[in-house]
N, C-alpha and C positions, 0 to 999 in steps of 0.2 A: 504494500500500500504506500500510497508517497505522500511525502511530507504535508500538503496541502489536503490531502484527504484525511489526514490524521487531526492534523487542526480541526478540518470541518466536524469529522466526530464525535473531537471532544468537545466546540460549539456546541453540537447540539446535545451533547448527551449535559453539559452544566446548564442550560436553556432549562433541558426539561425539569431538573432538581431543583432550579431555581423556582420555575413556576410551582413545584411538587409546595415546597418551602412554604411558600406567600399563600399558594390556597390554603395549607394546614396552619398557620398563624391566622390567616382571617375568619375562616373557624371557628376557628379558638377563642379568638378576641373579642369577634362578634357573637356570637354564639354565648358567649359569658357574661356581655354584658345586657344582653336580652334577659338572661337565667338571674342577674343580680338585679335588675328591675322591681320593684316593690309592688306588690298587687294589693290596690284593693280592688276594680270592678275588672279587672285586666286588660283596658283600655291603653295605658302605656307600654304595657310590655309588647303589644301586638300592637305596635305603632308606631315600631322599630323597622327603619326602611333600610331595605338594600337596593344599590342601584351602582351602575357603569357608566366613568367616564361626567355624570354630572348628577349634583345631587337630587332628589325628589325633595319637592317644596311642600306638597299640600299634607294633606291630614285623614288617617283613616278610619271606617267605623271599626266598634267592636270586629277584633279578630285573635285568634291563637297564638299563642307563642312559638306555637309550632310551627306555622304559616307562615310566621316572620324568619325564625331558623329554615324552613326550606326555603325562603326566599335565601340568605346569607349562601345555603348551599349552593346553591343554582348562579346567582351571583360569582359567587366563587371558583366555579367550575367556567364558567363562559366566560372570563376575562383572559386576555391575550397581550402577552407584549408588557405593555407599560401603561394596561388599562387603570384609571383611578377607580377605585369601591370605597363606596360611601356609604356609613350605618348613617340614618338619623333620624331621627325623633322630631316630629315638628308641635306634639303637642303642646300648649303655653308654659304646662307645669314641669315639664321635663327637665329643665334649665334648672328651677328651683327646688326640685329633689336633687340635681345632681349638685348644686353650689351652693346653696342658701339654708339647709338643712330641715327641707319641707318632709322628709323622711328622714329623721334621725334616729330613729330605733331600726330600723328595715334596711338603710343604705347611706349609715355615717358618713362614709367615705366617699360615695358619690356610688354612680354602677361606670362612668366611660374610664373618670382619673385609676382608681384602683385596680383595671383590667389593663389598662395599657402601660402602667406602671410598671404591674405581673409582667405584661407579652415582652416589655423591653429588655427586666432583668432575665430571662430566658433566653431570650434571642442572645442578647449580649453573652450569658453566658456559654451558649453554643456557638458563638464567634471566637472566644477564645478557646475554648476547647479546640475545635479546626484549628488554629494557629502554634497546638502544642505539636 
């Protein structure tokens, strides 16, 4: 095999791990911060948007948390390249559960800060790990 097809290879074969990578962190990320969401009528937690490339603005009715996590999957699976994904919450109160402590028994900590806090010391530490 020559040089340049060796390259291409290994292109493609760190492409696909990469991508492997990014969907099992968004996931993760997403997916926990839907799970860390506080319920009372479960209109926030199922009102956790996934979307490609640009965010969704509006607002949804009652839905599952699960509907929202197969959206994150689905999401996740169809991004390509240096697609943007975006979780987001457009309802009013979301903002102030996550910073203002309108849920401070349920989700001190917020549910986005705490989860991405988690994904980063992970990742980080699976960056150094590879570098040992």
């Amino acid at each position: 095999m020559s040089f340049s097809a060796e390259v291409g290879k290994f292109a493609t074969s760190a492409t696909a791990r990469v991508e492997r990578i990014r969907r099992a962190v968004v996931i993760e990320l997403f997916g926990s911060v839907i799970k860390d969401t506080p319920v009372l009528t479960g209109r926030l937690r199922g009102n956790w948007q996934t979307s490609l490339r640009s965010p969704i603005t509006g607002e949804l009715p009652l839905r599952s948390d699960g509907a929202a996590i197969g959206e994150v999957m689905t999401a996740a699976s169809a991004a390509k390249g240096d697609d943007a994904i975006y979780l987001r919450n457009n309802l009013p109160y979301a903002s102030r559960i996550e910073f203002d402590g309108w849920s401070h028994e349920k989700a001190p900590a917020g549910m986005m800060r705490k989860n991405v806090a988690r994904i980063l010391r992970i990742v980080n530490n699976a960056i150094q790990e590879g570098r040992k």
